[in-house]
C-alpha positions as CSV (number, residue, x, y, z in Angstrom):
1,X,96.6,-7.3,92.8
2,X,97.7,-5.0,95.7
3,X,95.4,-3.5,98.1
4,X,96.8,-0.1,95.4
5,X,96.1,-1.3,92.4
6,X,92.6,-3.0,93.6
7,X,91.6,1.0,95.3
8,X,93.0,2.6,91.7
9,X,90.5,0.0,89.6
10,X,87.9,0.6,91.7
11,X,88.2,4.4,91.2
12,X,88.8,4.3,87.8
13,X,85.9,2.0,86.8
14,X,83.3,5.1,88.5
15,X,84.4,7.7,86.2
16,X,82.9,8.0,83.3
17,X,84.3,9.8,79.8
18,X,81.0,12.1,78.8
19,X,82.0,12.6,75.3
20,X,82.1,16.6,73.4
21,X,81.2,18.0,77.5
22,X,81.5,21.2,77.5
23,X,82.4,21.4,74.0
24,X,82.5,19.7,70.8
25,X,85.9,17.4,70.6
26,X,86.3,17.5,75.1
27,X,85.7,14.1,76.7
28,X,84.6,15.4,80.3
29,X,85.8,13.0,82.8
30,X,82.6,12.6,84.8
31,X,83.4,11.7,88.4
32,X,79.6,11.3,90.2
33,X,79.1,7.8,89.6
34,X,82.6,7.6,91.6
35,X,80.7,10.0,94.6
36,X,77.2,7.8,94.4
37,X,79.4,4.7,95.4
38,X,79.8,4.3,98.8
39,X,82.7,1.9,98.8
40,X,84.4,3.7,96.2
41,X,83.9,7.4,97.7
42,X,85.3,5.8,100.8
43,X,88.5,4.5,99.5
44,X,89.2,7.5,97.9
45,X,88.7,9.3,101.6
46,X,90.4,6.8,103.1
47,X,93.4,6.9,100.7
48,X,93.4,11.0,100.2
49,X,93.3,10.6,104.1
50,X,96.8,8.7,104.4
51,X,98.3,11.1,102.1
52,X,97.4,13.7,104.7
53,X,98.9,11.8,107.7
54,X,102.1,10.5,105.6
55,X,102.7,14.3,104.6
56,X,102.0,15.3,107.7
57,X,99.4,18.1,107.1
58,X,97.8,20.1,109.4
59,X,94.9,21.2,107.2
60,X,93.3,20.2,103.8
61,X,92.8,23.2,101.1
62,X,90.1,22.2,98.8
63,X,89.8,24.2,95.4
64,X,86.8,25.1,93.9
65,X,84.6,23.4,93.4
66,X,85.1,19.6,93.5
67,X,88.0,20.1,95.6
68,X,85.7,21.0,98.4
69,X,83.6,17.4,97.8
70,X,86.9,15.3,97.4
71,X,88.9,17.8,100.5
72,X,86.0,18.0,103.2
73,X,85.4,14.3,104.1
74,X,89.4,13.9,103.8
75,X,89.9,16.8,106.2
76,X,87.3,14.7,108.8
77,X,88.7,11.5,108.0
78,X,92.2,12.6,109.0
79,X,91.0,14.8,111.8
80,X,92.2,18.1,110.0
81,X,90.5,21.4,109.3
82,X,89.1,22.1,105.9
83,X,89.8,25.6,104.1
84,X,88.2,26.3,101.1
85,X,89.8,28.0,98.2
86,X,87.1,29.8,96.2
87,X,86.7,32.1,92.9
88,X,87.3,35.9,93.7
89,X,84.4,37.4,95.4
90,X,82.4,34.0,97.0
91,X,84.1,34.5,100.5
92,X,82.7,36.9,102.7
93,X,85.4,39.5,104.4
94,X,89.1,39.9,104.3
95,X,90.2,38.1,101.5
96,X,93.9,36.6,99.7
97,X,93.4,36.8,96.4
98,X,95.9,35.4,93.4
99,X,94.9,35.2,90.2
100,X,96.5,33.2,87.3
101,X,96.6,32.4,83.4
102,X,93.8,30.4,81.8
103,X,94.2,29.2,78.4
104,X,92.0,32.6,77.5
105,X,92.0,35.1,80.0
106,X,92.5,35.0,83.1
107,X,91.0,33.9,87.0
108,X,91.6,34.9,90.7
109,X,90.9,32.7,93.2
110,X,90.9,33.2,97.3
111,X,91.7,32.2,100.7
112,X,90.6,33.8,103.8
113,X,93.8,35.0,105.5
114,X,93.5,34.0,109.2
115,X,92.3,30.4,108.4
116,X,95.8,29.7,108.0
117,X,99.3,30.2,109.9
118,X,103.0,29.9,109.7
119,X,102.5,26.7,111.7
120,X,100.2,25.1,109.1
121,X,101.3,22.6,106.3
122,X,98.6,22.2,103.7
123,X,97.8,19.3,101.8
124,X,95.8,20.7,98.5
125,X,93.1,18.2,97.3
126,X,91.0,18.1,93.6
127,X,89.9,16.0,91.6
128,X,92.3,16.7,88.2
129,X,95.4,18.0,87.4
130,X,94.9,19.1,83.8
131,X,97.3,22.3,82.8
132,X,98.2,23.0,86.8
133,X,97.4,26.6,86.6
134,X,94.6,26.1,89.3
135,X,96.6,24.2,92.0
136,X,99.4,26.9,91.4
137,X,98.2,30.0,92.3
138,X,96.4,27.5,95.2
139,X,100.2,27.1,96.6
140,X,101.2,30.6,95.7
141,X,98.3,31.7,97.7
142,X,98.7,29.5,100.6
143,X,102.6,31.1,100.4
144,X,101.6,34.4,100.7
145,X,99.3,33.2,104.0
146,X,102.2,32.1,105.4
147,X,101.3,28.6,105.8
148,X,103.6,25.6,104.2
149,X,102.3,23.4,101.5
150,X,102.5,20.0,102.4
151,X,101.4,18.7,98.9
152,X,99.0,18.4,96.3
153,X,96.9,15.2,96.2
154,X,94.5,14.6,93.0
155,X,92.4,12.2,91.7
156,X,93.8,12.0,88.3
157,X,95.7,13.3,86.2
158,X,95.2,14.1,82.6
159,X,99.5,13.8,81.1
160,X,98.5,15.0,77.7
161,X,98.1,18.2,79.3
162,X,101.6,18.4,80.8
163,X,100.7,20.2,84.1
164,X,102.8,17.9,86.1
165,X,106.4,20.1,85.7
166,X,104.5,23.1,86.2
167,X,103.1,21.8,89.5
168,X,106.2,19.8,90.8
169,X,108.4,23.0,90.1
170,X,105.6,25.0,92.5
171,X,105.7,22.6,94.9
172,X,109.9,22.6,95.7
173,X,110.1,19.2,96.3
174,X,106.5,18.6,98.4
175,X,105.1,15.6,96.8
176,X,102.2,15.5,94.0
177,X,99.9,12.3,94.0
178,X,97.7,11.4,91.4
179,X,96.0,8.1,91.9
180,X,94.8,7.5,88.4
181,X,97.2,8.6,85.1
182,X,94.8,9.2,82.0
């Protein structure tokens, strides 16, 4: 196997399926075991970390709220700041807010303004791209900071959900990396 395929097995054998979570029918994808493993938290900082370099980002986004536990130790790993993006009204003082669809209703979330600049590319980190909607008003939001998005890195990526066209059609052309396909 390649050092790849060895990091995505490893990754994949920490998360565990948690079946009717939140909800009768949902299989919850349940990524602590993956966090409570040192080796495995590490190669997924360590990988999330190259992504950074390769895309050459100047700062990690992490969305709320396992974004911030995947983002922050990528951020120090690849010697980056670390800018949370957090559900309307959580961040104290001048906020950018966008909100966006949810399957019913609708959400908002936020950046604080000054944490990023025109000179800034941003790589967004999470843990799953499901329908997109969340990492898409992420980019739109770090657009309207002025700041470039250098991509969108994930953990995995639920397909049945079809988010990926939505996301690679926000992005322009910045890359979108999912290291597990489910």
């Amino acid at each position: 196997m390649t050092e790849l395929t060895d990091i995505t097995a490893l990754l994949h054998s920490r998360i565990r399926d948690v079946a009717d979570h939140p909800e009768p029918g949902v299989v919850f994808k349940d990524i602590t075991p993956l966090l409570a493993d040192p080796v495995a938290f590490t190669a997924l900082t360590d990988t999330f970390a190259a992504i950074a370099e390769r895309t050459g980002a100047t700062k990690v986004v992490g969305l709320e709220a396992r974004g911030f536990i995947l983002g922050a130790p990528v951020a120090v790993r690849a010697g980056l700041g670390f800018i949370p993006v957090r559900k309307a009204g959580k961040l104290p003082g001048a906020t950018l807010g966008q909100a966006y669809d949810l399957e019913y209703g609708s959400a908002e979330i936020e950046v604080h303004a000054e944490d990023l600049s025109a000179d800034d590319r941003v790589l967004i980190v999470d843990d799953v791209l499901a329908t997109g909607g969340t990492a898409e008003a992420a980019i739109q939001l770090i657009h309207r900071a002025g700041a470039q998005v250098a991509g969108v890195a994930v953990l995995m990526e639920l397909a049945f959900l079809d988010g990926r066209p939505r996301l690679e059609a926000a992005l322009g052309g910045a890359p979108l990396e999912a290291l597990l396909t489910i």
